[in-house]
Backbone as ProteinMPNN parsed JSONL, in Angstrom:
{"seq_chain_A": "XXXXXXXXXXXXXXXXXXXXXXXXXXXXXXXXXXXXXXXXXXXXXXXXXXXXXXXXXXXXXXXXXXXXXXXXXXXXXXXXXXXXXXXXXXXXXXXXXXXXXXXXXXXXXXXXXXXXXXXXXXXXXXXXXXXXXXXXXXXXXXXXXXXXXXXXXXXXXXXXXXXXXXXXXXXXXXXXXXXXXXXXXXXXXXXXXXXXXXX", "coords_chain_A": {"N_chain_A": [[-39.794, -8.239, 52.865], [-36.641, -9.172, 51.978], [-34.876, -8.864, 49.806], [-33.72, -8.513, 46.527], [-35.48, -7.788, 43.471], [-35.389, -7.602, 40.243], [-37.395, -5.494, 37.712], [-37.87, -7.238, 35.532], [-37.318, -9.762, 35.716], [-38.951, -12.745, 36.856], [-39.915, -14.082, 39.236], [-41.309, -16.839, 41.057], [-44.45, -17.261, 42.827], [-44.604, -18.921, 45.06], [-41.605, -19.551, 45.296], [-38.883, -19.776, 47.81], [-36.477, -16.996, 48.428], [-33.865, -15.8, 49.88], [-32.626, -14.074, 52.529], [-30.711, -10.941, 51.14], [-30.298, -11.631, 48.92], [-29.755, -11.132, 45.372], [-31.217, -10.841, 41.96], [-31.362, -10.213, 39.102], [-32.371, -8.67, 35.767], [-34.66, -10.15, 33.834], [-34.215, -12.58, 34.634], [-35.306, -16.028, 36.111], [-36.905, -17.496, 38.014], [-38.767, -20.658, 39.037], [-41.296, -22.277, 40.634], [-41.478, -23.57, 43.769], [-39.064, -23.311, 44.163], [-35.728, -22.816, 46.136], [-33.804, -20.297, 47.269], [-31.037, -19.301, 48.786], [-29.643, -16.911, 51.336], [-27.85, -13.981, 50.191], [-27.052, -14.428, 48.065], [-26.495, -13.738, 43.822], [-27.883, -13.5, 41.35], [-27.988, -13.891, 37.639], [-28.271, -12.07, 34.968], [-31.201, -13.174, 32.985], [-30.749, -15.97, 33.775], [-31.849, -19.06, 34.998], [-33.615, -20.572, 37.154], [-34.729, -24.041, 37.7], [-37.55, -25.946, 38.47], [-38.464, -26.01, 42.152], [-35.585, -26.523, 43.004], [-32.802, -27.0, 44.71], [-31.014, -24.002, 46.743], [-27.837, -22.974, 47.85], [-26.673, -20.736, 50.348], [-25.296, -17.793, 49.315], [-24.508, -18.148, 46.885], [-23.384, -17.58, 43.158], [-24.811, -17.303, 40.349], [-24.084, -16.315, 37.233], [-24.234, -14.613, 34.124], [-26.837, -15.875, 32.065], [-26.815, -18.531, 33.011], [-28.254, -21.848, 33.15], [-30.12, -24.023, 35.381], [-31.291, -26.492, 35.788], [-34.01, -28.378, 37.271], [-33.981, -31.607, 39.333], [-31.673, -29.778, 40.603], [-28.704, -29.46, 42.953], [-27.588, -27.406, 45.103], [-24.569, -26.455, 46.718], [-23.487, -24.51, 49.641], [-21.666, -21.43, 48.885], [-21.447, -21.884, 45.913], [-20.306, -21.341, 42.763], [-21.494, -20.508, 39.526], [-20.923, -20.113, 36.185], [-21.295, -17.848, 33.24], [-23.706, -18.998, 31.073], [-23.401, -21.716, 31.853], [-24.397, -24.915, 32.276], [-26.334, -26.985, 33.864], [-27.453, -29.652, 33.033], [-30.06, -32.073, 33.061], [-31.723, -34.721, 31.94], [-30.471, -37.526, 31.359], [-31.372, -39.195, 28.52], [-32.155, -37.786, 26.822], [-35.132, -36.831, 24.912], [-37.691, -35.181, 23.018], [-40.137, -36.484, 21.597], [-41.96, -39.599, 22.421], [-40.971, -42.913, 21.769], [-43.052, -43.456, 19.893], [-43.463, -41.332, 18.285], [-45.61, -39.612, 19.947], [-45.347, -36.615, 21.092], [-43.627, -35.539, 24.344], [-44.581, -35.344, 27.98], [-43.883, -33.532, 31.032], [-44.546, -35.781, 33.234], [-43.765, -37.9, 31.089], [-40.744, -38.492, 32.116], [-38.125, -38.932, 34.509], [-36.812, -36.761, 36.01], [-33.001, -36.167, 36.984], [-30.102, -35.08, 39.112], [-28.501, -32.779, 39.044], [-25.5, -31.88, 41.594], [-23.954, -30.019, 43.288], [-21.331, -29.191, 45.426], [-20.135, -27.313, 48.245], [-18.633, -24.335, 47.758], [-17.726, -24.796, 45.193], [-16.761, -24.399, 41.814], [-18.337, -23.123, 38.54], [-16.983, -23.189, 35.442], [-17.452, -20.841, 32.49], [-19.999, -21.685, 29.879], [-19.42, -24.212, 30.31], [-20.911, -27.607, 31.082], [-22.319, -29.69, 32.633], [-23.347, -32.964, 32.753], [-26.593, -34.362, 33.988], [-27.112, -37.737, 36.009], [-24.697, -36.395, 38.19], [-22.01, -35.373, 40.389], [-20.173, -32.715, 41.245], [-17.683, -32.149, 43.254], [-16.835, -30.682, 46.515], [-15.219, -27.713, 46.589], [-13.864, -27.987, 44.368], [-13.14, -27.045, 40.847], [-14.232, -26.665, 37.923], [-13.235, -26.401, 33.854], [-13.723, -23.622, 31.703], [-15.68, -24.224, 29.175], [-16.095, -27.093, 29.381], [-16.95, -30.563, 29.527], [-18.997, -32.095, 31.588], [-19.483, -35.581, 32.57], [-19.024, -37.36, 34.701], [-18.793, -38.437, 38.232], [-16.899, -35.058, 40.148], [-14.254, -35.148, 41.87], [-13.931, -34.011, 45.198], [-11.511, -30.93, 45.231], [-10.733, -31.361, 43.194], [-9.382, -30.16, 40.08], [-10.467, -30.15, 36.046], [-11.084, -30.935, 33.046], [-11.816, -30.194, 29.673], [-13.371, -32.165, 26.95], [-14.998, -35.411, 27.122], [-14.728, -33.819, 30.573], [-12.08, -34.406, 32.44], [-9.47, -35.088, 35.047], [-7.387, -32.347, 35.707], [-5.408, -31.316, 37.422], [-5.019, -30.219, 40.954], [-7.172, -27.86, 43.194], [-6.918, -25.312, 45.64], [-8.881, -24.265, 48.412], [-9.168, -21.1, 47.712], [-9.18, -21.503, 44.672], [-6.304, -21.441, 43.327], [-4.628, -23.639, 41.02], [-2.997, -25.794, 42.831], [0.189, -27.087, 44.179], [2.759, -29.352, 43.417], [4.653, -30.435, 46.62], [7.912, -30.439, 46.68], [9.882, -33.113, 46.942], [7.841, -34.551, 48.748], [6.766, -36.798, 47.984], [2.696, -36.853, 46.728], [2.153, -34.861, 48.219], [0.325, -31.398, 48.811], [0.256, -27.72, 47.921], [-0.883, -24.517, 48.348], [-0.29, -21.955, 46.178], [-0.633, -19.387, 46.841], [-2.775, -19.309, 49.408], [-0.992, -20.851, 50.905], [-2.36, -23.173, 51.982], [-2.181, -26.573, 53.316], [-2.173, -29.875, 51.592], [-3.397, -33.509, 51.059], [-2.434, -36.273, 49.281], [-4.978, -38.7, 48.483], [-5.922, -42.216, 47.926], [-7.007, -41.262, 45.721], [-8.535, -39.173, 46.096], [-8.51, -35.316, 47.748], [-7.142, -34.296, 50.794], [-7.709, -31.684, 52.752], [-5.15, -30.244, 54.938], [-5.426, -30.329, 58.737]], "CA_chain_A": [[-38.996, -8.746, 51.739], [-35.22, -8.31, 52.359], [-33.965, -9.511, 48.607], [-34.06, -7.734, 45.624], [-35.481, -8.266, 42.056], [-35.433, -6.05, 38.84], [-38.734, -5.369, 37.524], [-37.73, -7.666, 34.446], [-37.031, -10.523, 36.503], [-40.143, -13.585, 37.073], [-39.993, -15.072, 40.341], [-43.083, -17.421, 41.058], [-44.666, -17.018, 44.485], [-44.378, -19.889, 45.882], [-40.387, -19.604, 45.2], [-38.555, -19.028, 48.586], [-36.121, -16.568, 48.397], [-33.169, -15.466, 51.254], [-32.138, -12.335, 52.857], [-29.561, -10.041, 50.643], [-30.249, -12.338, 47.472], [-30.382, -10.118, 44.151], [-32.214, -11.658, 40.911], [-31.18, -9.694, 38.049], [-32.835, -8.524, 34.576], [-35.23, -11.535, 32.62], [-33.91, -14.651, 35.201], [-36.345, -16.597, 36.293], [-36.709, -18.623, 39.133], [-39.314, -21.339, 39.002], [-42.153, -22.544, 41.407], [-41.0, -24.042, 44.752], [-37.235, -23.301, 44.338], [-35.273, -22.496, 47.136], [-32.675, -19.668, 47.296], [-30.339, -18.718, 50.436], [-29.45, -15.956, 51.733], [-26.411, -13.758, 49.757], [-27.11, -14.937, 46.101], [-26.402, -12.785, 42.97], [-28.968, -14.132, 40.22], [-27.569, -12.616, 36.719], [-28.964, -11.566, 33.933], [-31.09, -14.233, 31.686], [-30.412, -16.973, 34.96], [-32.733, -19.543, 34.952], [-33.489, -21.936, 38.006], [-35.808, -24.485, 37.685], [-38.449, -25.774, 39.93], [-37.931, -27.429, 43.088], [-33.77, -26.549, 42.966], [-32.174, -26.091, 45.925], [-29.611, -23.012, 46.361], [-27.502, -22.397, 49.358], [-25.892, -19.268, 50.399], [-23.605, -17.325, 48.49], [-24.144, -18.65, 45.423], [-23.278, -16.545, 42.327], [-25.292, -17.643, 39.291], [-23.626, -15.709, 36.339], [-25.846, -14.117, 33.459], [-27.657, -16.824, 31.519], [-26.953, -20.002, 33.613], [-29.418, -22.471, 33.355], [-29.794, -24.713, 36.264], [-32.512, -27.384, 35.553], [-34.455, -29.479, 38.358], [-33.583, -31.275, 40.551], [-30.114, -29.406, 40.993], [-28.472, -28.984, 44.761], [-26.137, -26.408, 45.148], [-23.942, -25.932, 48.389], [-23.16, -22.938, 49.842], [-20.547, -20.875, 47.863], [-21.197, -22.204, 44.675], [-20.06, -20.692, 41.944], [-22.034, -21.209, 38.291], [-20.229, -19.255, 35.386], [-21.697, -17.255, 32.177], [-24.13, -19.767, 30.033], [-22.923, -22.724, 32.216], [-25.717, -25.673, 31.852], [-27.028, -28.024, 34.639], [-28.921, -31.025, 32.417], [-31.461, -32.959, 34.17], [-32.121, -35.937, 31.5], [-29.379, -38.232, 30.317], [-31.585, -39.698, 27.733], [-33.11, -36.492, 26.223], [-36.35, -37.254, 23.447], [-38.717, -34.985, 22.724], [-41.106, -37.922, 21.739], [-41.891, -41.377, 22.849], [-40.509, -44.115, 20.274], [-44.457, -43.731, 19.066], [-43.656, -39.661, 18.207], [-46.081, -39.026, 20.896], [-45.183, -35.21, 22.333], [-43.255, -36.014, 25.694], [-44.55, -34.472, 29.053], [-43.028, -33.893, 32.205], [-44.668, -36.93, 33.569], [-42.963, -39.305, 30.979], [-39.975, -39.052, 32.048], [-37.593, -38.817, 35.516], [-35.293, -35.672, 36.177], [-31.931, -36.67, 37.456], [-29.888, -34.528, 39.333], [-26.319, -32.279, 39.232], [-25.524, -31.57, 42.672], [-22.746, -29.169, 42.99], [-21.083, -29.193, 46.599], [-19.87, -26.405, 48.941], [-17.368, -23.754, 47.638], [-17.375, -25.149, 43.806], [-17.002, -23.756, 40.705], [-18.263, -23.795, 37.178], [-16.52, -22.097, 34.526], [-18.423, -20.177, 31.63], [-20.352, -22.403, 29.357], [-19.345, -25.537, 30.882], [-21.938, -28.56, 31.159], [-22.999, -30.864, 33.612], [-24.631, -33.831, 32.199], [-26.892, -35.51, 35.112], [-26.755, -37.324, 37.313], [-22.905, -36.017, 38.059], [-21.523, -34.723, 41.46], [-19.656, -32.104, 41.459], [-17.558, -32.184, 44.829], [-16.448, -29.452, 47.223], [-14.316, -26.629, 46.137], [-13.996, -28.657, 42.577], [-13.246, -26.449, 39.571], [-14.55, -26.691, 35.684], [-12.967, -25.297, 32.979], [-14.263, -23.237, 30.921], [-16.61, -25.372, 28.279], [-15.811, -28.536, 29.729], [-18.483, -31.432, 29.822], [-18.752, -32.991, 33.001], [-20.038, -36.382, 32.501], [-18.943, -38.228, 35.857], [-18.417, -37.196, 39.011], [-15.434, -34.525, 40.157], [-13.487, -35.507, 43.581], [-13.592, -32.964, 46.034], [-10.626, -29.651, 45.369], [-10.612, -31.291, 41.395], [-9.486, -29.27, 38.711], [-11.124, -30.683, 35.509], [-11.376, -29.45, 31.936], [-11.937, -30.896, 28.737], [-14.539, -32.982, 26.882], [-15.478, -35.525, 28.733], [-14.062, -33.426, 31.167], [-11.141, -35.084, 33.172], [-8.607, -34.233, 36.457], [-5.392, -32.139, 35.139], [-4.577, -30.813, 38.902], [-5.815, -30.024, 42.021], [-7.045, -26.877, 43.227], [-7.512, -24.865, 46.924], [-10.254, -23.128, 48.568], [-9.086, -19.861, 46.484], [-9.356, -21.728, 43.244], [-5.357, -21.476, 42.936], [-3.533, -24.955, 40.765], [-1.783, -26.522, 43.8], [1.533, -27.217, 43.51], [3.011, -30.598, 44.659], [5.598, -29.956, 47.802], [9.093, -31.067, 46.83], [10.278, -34.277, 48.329], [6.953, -35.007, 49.142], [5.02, -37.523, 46.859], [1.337, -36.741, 47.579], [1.524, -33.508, 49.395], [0.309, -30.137, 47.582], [-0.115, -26.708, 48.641], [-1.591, -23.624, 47.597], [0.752, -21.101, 46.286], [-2.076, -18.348, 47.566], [-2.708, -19.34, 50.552], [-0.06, -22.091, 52.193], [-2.693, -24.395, 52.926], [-1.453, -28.086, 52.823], [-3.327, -30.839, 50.939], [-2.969, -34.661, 51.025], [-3.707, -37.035, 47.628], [-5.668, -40.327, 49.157], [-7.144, -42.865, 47.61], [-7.727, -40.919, 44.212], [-9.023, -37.908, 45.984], [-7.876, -34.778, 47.954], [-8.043, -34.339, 51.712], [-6.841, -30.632, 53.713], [-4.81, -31.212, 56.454], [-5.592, -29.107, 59.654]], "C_chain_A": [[-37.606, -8.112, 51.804], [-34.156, -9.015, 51.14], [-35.007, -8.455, 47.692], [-34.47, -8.165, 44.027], [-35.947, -7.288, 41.113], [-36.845, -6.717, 38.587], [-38.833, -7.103, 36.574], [-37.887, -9.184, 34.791], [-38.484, -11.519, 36.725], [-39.416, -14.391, 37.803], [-41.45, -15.628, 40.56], [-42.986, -17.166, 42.722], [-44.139, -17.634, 44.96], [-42.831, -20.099, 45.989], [-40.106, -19.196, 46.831], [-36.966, -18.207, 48.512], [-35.19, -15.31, 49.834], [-32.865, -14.156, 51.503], [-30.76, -11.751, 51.665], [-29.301, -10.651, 49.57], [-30.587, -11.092, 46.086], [-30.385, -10.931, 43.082], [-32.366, -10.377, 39.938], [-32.016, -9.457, 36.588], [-33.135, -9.955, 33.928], [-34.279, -12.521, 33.408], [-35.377, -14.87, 35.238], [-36.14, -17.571, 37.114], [-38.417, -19.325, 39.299], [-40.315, -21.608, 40.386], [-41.215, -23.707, 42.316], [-39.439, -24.194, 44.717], [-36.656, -22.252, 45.35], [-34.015, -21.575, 46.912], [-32.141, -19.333, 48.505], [-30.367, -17.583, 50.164], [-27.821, -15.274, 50.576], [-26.413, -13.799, 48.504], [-27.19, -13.931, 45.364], [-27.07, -13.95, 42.073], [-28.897, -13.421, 38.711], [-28.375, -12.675, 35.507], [-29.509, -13.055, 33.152], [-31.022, -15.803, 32.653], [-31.99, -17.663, 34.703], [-32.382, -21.186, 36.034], [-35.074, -22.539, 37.771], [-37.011, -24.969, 38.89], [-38.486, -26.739, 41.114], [-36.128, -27.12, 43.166], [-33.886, -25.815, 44.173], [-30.941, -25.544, 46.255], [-28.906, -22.803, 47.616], [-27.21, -20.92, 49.445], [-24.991, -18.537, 49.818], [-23.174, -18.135, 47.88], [-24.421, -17.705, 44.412], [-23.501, -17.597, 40.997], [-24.964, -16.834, 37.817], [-24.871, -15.687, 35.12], [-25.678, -15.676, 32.409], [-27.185, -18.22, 31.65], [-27.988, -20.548, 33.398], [-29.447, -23.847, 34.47], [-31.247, -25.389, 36.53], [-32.889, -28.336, 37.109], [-33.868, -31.084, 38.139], [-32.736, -30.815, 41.144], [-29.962, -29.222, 42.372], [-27.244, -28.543, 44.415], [-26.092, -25.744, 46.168], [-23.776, -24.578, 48.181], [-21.631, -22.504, 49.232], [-20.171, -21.229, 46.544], [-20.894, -20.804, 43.766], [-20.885, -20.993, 40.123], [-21.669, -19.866, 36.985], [-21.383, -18.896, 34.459], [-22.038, -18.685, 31.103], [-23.809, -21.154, 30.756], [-24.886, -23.55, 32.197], [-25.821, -26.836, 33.094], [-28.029, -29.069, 34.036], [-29.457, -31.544, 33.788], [-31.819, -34.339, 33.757], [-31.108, -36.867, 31.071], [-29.861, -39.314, 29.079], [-32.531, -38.873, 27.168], [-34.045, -36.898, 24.776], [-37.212, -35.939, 24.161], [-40.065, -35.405, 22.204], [-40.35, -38.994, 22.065], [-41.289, -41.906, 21.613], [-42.167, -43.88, 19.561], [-44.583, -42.147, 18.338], [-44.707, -39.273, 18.931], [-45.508, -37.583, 21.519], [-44.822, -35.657, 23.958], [-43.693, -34.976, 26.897], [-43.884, -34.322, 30.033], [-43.562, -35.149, 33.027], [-44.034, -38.221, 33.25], [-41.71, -39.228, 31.001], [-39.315, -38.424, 34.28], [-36.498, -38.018, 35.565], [-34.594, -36.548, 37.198], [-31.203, -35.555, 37.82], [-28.555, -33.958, 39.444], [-26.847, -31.734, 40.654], [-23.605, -30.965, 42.693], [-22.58, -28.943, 44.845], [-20.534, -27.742, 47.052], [-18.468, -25.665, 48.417], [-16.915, -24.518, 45.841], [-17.647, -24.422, 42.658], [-17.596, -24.264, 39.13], [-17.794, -22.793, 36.403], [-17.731, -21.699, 33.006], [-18.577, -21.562, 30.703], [-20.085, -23.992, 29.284], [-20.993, -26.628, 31.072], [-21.75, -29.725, 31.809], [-24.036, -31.999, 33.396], [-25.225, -34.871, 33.607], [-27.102, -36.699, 34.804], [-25.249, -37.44, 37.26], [-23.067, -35.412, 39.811], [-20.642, -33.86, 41.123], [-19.182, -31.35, 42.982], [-17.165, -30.775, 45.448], [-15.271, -28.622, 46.906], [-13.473, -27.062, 44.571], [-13.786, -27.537, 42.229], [-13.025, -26.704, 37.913], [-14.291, -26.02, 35.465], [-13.842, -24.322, 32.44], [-14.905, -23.738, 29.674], [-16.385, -26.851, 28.614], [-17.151, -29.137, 30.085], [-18.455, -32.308, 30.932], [-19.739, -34.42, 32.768], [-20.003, -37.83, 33.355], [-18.326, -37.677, 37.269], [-17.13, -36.415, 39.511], [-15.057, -34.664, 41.342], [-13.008, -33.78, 43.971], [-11.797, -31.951, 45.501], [-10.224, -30.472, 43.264], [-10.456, -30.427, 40.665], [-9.887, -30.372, 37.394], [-11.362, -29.704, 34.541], [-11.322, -30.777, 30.827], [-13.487, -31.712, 28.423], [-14.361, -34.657, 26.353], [-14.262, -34.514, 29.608], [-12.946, -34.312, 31.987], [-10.361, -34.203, 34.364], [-7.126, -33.874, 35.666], [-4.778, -31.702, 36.193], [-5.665, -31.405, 39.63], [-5.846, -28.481, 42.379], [-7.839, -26.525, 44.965], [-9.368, -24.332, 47.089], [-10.354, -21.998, 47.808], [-9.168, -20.354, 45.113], [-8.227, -21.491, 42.647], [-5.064, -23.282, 42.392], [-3.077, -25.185, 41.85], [-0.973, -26.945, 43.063], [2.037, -28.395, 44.405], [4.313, -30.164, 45.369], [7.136, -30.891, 46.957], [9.626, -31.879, 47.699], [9.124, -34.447, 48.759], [5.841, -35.658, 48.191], [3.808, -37.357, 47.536], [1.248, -35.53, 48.354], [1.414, -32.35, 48.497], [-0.148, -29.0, 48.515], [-0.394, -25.508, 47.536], [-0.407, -22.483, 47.805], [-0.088, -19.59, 46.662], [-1.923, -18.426, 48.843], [-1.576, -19.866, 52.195], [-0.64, -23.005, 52.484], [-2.43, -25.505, 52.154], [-2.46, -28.823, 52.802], [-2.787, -32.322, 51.099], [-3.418, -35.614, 49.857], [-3.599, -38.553, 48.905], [-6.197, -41.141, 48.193], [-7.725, -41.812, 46.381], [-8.384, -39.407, 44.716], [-7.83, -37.002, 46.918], [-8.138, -34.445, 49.518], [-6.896, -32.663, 52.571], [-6.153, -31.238, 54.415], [-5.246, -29.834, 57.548], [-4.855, -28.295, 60.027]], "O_chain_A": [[-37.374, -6.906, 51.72], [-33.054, -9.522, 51.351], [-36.114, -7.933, 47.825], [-33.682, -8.897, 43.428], [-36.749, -6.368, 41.273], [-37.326, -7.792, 38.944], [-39.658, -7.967, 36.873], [-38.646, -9.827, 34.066], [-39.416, -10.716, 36.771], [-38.557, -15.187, 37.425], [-42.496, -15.031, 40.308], [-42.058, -16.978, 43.508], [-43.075, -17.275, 45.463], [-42.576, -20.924, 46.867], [-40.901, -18.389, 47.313], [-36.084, -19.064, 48.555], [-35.701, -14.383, 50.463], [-32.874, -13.253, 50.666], [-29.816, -12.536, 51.571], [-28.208, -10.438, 49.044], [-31.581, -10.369, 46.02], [-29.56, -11.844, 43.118], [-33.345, -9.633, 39.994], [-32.407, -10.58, 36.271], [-32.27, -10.754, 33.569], [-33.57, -13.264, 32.729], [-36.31, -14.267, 34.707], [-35.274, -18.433, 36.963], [-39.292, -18.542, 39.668], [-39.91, -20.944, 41.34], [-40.448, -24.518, 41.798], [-38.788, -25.114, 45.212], [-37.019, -21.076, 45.397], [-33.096, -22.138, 46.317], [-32.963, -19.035, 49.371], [-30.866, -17.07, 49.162], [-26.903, -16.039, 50.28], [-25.646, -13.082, 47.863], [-27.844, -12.996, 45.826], [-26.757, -15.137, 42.153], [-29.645, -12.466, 38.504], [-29.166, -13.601, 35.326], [-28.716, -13.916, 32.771], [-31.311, -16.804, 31.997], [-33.001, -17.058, 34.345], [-31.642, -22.166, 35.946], [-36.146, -21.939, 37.687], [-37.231, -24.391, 39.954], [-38.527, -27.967, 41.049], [-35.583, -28.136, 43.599], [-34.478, -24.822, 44.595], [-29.899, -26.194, 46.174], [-29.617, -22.376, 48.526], [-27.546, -20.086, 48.603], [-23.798, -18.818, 49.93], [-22.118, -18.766, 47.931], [-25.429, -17.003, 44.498], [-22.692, -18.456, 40.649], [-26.014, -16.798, 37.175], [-25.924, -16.322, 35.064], [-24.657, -16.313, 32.15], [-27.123, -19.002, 30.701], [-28.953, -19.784, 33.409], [-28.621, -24.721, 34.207], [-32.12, -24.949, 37.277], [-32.031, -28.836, 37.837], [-33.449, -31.594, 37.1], [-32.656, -31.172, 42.319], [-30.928, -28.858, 43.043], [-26.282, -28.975, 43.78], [-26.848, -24.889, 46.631], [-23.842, -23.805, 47.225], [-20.658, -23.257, 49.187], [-19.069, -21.05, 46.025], [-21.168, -19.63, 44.016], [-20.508, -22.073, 39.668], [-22.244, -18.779, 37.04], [-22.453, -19.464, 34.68], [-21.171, -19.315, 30.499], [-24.057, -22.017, 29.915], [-26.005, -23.041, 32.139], [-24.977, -27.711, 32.901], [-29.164, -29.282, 34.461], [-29.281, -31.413, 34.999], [-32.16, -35.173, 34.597], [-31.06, -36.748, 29.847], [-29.063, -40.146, 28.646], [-33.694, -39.253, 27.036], [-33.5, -37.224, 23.721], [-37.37, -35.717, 25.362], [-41.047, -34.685, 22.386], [-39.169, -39.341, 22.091], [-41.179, -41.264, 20.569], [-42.222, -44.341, 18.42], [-45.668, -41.782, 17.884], [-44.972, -38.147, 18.51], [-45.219, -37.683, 22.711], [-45.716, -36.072, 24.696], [-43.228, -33.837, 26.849], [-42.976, -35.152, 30.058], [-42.604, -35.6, 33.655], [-43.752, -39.17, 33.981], [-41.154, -39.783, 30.053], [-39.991, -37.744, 35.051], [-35.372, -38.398, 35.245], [-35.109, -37.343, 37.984], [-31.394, -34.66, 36.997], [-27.598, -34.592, 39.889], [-27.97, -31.32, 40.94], [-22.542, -31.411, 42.262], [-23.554, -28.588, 45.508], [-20.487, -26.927, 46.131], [-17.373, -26.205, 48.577], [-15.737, -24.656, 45.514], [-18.725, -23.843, 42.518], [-17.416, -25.374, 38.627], [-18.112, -21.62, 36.597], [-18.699, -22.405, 32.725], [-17.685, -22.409, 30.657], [-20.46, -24.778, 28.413], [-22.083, -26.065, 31.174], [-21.015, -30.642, 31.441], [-25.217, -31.996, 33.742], [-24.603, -35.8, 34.121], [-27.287, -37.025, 33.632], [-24.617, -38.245, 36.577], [-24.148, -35.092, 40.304], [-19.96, -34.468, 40.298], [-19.773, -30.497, 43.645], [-17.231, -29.783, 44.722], [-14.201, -29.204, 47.082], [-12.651, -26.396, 43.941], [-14.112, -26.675, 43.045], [-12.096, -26.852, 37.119], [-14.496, -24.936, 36.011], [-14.948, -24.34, 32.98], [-14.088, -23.389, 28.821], [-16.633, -27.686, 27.744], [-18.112, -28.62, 30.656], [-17.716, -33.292, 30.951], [-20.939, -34.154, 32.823], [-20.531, -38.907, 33.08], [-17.562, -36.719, 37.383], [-16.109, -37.078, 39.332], [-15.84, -34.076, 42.088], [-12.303, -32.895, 43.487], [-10.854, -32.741, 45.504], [-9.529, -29.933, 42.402], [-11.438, -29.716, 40.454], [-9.627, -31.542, 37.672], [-11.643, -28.508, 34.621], [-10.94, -31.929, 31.033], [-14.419, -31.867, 29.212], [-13.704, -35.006, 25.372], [-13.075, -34.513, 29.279], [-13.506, -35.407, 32.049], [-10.54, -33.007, 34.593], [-6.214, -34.581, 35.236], [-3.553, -31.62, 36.106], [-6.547, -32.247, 39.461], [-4.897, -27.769, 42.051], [-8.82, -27.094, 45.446], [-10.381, -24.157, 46.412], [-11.41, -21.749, 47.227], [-9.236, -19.45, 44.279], [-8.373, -21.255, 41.447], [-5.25, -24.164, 43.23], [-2.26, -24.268, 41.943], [-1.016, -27.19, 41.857], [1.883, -28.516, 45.621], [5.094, -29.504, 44.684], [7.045, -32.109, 46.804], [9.854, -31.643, 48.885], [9.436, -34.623, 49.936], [4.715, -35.335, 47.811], [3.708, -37.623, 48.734], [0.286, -35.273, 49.077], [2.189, -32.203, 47.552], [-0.75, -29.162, 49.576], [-0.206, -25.523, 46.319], [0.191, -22.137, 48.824], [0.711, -18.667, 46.502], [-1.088, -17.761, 49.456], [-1.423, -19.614, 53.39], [-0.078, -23.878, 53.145], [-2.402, -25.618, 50.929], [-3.441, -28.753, 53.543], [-1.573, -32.356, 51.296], [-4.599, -35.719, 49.526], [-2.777, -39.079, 49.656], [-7.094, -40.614, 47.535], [-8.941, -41.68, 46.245], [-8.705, -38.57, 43.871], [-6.671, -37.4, 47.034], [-9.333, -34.275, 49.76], [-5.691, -32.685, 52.824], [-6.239, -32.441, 54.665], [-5.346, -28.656, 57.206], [-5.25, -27.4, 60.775]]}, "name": "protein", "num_of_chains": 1, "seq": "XXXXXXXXXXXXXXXXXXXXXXXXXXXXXXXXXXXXXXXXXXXXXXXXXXXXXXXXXXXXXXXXXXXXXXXXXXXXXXXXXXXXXXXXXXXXXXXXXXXXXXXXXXXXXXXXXXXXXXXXXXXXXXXXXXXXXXXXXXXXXXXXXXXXXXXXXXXXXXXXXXXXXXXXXXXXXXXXXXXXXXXXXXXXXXXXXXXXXXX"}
């Protein structure tokens, strides 16, 4: 076993769990959920069952990240941030019947490679959340975010664009459509509604 978990902590067996992953005080990680390698699991974290985690993903204390979620490598998931699963949430049938997990069909947030969520933000599924994307801070995501997206508000919406470092890009002077990262230098292209590096 080359990952770590506080006493406090309920992992189910059958969970698999990656090299140099740590799983913090009262999370909980669910039956057949997949973690990579690298992961910080914080306090109060809760993955459900069946979710799959990549590498060097940082789950902040009391995330909840409901089935079926997919989350690329380098995600980011902020303090209290919420992954739904149902977009037509009942606790009974139309007959007040008690609802089980049988009657109904999880739907899934899928959060791509190198993306962020900011603290108490929400993800109503099914939503994409694209690659190196970033949510505000409480913002409701309720369609999906185009790859290097910045995005805030409820419904959340696009107010920039943002790098691999998670800097605002800045659009290039004299250049409609071109943006760069005042961080790094690297140059961006707007296409077709989304955002594409250049090499």
């Amino acid at each position: 076993m080359n990952f770590k978990v506080q006493p406090t902590a309920q992992v189910d067996e059958t969970a698999a769990i990656g090299d140099g992953t740590t799983i913090w005080d009262l999370a909980q990680i669910r039956e057949n959920a997949r973690l990579g390698s690298g992961c910080i699991v914080g306090r109060g974290a809760y993955v459900g069952p069946g979710v799959r985690i990549g590498d060097n993903v940082k789950l902040q204390n009391y995330a909840l990240v409901y089935e079926p979620a997919v989350l690329g490598d380098g995600v980011f998931v902020g303090p209290a941030a919420v992954l739904t699963n149902d977009y037509f949430p009942r606790s009974v049938d139309p007959e007040g019947k008690l609802k089980r997990g049988d009657d109904w069909q999880a739907v899934a947030v899928e959060v791509a490679e190198g993306a962020s969520l900011g603290a108490r933000s929400v993800c109503v599924a099914p939503v994409r959340v694209g690659r190196w994307a970033l949510v505000a801070a409480g913002a409701v995501v309720t369609r999906d975010v185009p790859d290097h997206a910045l995005v805030a508000g409820v419904p959340a919406r696009r107010i920039g664009w943002v790098g691999r470092a998670g800097v605002r890009l800045v659009e290039r002077e004299g250049e409609p459509g071109a943006w760069e990262c005042p961080e790094t230098g690297a140059r961006y292209d707007e296409k077709d509604g989304g955002l594409v590096e250049r090499p």
